[in-house]
Phi, psi and omega in degrees: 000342195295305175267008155299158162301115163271114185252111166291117164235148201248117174208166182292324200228196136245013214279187194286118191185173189283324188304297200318270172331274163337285209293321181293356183273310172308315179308326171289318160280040151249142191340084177303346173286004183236279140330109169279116175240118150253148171278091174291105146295123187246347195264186175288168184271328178318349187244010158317100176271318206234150186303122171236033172294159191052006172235134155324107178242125172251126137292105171298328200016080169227102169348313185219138167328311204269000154306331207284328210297313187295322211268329175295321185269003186257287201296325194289316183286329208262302182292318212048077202262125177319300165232138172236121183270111186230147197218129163136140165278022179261302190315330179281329178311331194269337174289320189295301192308314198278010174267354152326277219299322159207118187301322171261026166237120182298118168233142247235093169272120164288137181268171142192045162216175161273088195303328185276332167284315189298267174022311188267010197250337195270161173264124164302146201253140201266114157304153160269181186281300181274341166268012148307314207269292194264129183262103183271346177293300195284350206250336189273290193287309203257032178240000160288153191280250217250149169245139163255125163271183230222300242181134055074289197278316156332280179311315156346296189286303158292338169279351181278329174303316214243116166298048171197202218290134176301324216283317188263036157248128195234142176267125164185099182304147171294145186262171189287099191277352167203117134292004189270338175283129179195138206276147147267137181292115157169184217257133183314134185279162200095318160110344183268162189233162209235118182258148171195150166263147168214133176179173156289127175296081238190154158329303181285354204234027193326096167272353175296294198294309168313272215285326184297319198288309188314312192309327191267339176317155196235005212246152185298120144190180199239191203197125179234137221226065182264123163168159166227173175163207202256344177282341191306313188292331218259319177276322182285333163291359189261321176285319182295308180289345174283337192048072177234027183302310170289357149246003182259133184233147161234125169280133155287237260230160157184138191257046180199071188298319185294291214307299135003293200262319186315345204244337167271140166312290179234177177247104153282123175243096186270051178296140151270352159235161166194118202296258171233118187316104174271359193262326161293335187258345171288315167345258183350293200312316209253011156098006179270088181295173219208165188230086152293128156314180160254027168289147185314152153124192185308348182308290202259045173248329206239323191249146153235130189319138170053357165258336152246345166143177196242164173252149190211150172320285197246190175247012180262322191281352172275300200283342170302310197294312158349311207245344172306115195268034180301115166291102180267165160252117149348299195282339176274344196263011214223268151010266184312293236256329175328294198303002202233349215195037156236148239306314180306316180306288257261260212302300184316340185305308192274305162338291204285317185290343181293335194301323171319298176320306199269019179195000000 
């Protein structure tokens, strides 16, 4: 263990979210013959969604990151951990400013949007007196050793914001997180056919544009809608004026996502960004195709037309695919997304930059 890497990962919550779900799935699988691995928590451990059995959890139970930056900047002087890993971008800003405090442990931000798209979707945030003068989103990011992008159009996007060297933008897609799971093959009972979403209820992740395409359909189906979010009053008012209450269902949560998607036809996705769909790429896994926008980020790195479900333009070009009646396989499609996003590739991935880092 002596020589192992010691790897910190750092995150706000466990609460149910994509970021989450990736990093405890990494955090569980690397190599422990290599790897010292902890789980930094700044949140409570009672809001815990996902299984950390066998990996080392520090809780902070502190209400907001920046409550958190003392009980962090303690654990770091007191373990010395070779690399630390952090993922959501106010948190990576604040990791970038405390590795001012130490030079010799490599620290490491996961990106994990199209920042220049997700923008026009956000409510501007009211500046302060002092981050008028000082740009701490650029002085916090760009004092990180390396960033992981998500996606091709990610990194793109991110060198355009953030000045600096490409070599320390590293690509490495999220992995495919359960095989045990597989949709069966045959035909909707009823004849109606069952769509579902999964996501945050948010602007950028346009479930509005999704209920606009359903309002014209003509064919019986019904539409289930998982997710919470600052958006939430706004989609269920929309479903009542679209008068689509009988056919729309919304879960907020659920920890059991596969079980979910296996019981559906297609997968929709009305994003206008996307970092990397992890909720699109669990579809695929479990043998669900999926009906995408063509929006920046990681979407169309997971779909390819007609072999796992499609990508489309317009939203007229969305209700054609809708109504299509393509006999999919479960097993190719599964198949197909296994090979490209699986566990092993993924986590060697992760891997390789700590070995990289630390040597």
């Amino acid at each position: 263990m002596d020589n192992n890497i010691k790897v910190f990962f750092v995150l706000p919550t466990l609460f149910a979210g994509g970021a989450e779900r990736v990093i405890t799935f990494v955090a569980k699988h690397l190599d422990k013959k290599k790897f010292d691995v902890t789980l930094v928590v700044i949140g409570f451990e009672k809001d815990t969604k996902y299984d950390v059995s066998g990996v080392s959890v520090i809780y902070l139970e502190k209400p907001r990151v920046l409550s958190g930056v003392k009980g962090i900047i303690r654990l770091l002087a007191k373990h010395r951990p070779q690399v630390v890993v952090s993922s959501i971008s106010h948190l990576n800003i604040i990791m970038g400013l405390i590795s001012k405090l130490f030079p010799k442990i490599k620290f490491i931000g996961r990106h994990a949007t199209i920042t220049n798209v997700a923008k026009k979707y956000k409510k501007p945030r009211k500046k302060s007196f002092i981050s008028s003068f000082i740009k701490f989103d650029q002085i916090g990011i760009k004092s990180l050793d390396y960033i992981i992008c998500q996606s091709t159009d990610m990194k793109d996007d991110f060198l355009k914001i953030y000045n600096i060297d490409e070599n320390r933008v590293k690509i490495i897609h999220n992995p495919v997180t359960q095989v045990d799971v597989l949709k069966q093959k045959g035909k909707s009972i009823n004849s109606i056919k069952k769509f579902i979403t999964v996501g945050r209820m948010t602007k950028v992740k346009g479930q509005a544009r999704l209920l606009d395409v359903l309002s014209r359909l003509t064919i019986p189906f019904e539409f289930t809608i998982i997710g919470d979010g600052r958006n939430k009053e706004d989609i269920l008012n929309k479903i009542e004026e679209l008068q689509l209450n009988d056919k729309v269902t919304h879960i907020e949560h659920s920890d059991d996502i596969f079980s979910h998607l296996i019981k559906h036809d297609m997968f929709l996705q009305g994003s206008y960004s996307e970092g990397f769909p992890n909720a699109l790429l669990e579809s695929c896994t479990v043998g669900v195709p999926v009906i995408a926008f063509n929006a920046p980020g990681g979407t169309k790195e997971i779909v390819t037309n007609g072999v796992n479900g499609y990508l489309v333009e317009t939203e007229d070009e969305f209700l054609k695919k809708l109504q299509e009646t393509k006999d999919w396989d479960p097993k190719e499609i599964s198949k197909y997304v296994n090979k490209k996003f699986n566990k092993e590739k993924i986590i060697g991935d992760f891997e390789q930059l700590f070995i990289d880092a630390t040597t």
